[in-house]
DONUVO-301082 format. One record per residue (C-alpha): residue in three letters; x negated, y negated, z. Coordinates in steps of 0.05 Angstrom, whole numbers, plus 32768, in hexadecimal, padded with zeros to 4 digits. Layout:
residues N
{r "Ala" {X Y Z}}
...
END
This chain:
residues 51
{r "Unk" {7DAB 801F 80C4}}
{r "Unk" {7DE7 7FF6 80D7}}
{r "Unk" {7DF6 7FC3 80AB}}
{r "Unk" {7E39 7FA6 80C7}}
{r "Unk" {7E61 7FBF 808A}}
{r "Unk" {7E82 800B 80B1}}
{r "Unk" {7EC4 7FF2 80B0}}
{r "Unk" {7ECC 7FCF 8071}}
{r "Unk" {7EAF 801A 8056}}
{r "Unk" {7EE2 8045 807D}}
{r "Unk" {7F1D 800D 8057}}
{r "Unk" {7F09 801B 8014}}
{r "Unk" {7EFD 806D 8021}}
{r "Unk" {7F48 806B 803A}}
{r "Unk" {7F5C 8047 8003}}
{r "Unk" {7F3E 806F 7FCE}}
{r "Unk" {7F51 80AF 7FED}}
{r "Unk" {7F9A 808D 7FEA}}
{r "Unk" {7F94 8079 7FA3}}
{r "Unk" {7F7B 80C0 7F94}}
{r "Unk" {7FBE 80DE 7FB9}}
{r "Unk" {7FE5 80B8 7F96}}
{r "Unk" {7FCE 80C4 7F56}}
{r "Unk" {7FCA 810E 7F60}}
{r "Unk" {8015 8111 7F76}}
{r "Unk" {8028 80E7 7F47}}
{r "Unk" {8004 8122 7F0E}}
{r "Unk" {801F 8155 7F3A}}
{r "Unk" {8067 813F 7F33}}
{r "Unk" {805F 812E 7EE7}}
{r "Unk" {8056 816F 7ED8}}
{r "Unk" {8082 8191 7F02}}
{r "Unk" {80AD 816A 7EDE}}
{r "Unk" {80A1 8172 7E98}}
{r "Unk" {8095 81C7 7EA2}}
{r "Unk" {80DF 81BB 7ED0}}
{r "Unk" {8105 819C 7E8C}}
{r "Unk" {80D6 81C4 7E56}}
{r "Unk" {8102 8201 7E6A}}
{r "Unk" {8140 8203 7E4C}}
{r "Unk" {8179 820C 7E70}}
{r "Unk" {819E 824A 7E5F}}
{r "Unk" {81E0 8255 7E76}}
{r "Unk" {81F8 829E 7E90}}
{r "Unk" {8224 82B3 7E60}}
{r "Unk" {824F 82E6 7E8C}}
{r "Unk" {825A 829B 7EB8}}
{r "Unk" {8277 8271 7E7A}}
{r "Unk" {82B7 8256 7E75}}
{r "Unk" {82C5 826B 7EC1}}
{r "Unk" {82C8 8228 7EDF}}
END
């Protein structure tokens, strides 16, 4: 039944699904992040003091 309220419906499903995407990137990038810097660097040591 049509009750006059389709498009008001489709605006709140794209903004949820936008909320969700942002959210989910936002996790995504966190921990890319935190596994990026939770490895140590370790220098090559046949490569130190060559610069």
């Amino acid at each position: 039944m049509y009750t006059g309220t389709l498009i008001e419906e489709l605006i709140a499903t794209v903004e949820r699904t936008e909320q969700y995407g942002r959210l989910r990137s936002t996790e995504e990038l966190e921990n890319w992040y935190a596994g990026a810097h939770s490895e140590a660097v370790r220098p090559e040591q046949n490569l130190l003091g060559v610069a």
